[in-house]
C-alpha positions, 0 to 999 in steps of 0.5 A: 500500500504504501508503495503504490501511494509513493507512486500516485503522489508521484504521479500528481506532485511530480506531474511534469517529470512523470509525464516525461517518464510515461511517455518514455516508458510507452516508446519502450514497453516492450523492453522489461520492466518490473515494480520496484518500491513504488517506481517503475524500473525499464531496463535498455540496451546501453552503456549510459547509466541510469535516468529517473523521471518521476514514477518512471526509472529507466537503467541500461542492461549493463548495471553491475552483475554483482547483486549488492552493486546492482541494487545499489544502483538502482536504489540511487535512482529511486533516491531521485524517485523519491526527491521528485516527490519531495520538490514537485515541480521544481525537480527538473529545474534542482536535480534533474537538470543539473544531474543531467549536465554533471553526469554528460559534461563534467567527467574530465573535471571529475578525473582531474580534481579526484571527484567521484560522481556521488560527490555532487550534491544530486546525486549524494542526495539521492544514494542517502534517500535512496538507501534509506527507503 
């Protein structure tokens, strides 16, 4: 019960971001898909990582094979999951955008400061609220 109220909140507080999601999960229905803490995990071909909009996570095939490390990544993306709820309509604009540019433009700058991905503010966030749910 609780799963599926973390869901519909999502789905109204989180409109924007969950309607993005939705329409994204529609182009990929046929890839597989499960029920995961109130999200909706797709799983695609691919080496990119991970994406949450709202309700709707998306993770590529090549997640770590080691079952602790796979579900720590997807718990961090259900952390995101879980700040869309928290921020609504302002997500986009506070964790997703700028999640989105540091994982696509700041890798060098990682490699050469010794940042690690999850030293970031959006993404610490989500691996603390996605572990503790």
């Amino acid at each position: 019960m609780k799963n599926i109220l973390i869901f519909v909140i999502n789905l109204l507080w989180g409109f924007i971001q969950s309607f993005i999601g939705f329409a994204v999960f529609l182009f990929m229905l046929r890839k597989p898909h499960y029920w995961y803490k109130g999200s909706i995990i797709t799983i695609k071909e691919g080496n990119w990582g991970g994406i949450s909009l709202g309700a709707f996570v998306f993770i590529d095939k090549n997640i770590p094979k080691d079952r602790a490390a796979a579900s720590d990544f997807v718990n961090h993306e259900r952390g995101h999951s879980i700040q869309s709820i928290a921020l609504g309509p302002l997500y986009l604009f506070i964790i997703g955008l700028p999640s989105l540019i540091w994982a696509g433009c700041f890798e060098n700058w990682r490699r050469k400061h010794k940042k690690d991905y999850y030293w970031f503010y959006t993404e610490r966030w989500a691996d603390k609220w996605g572990r503790s749910g």
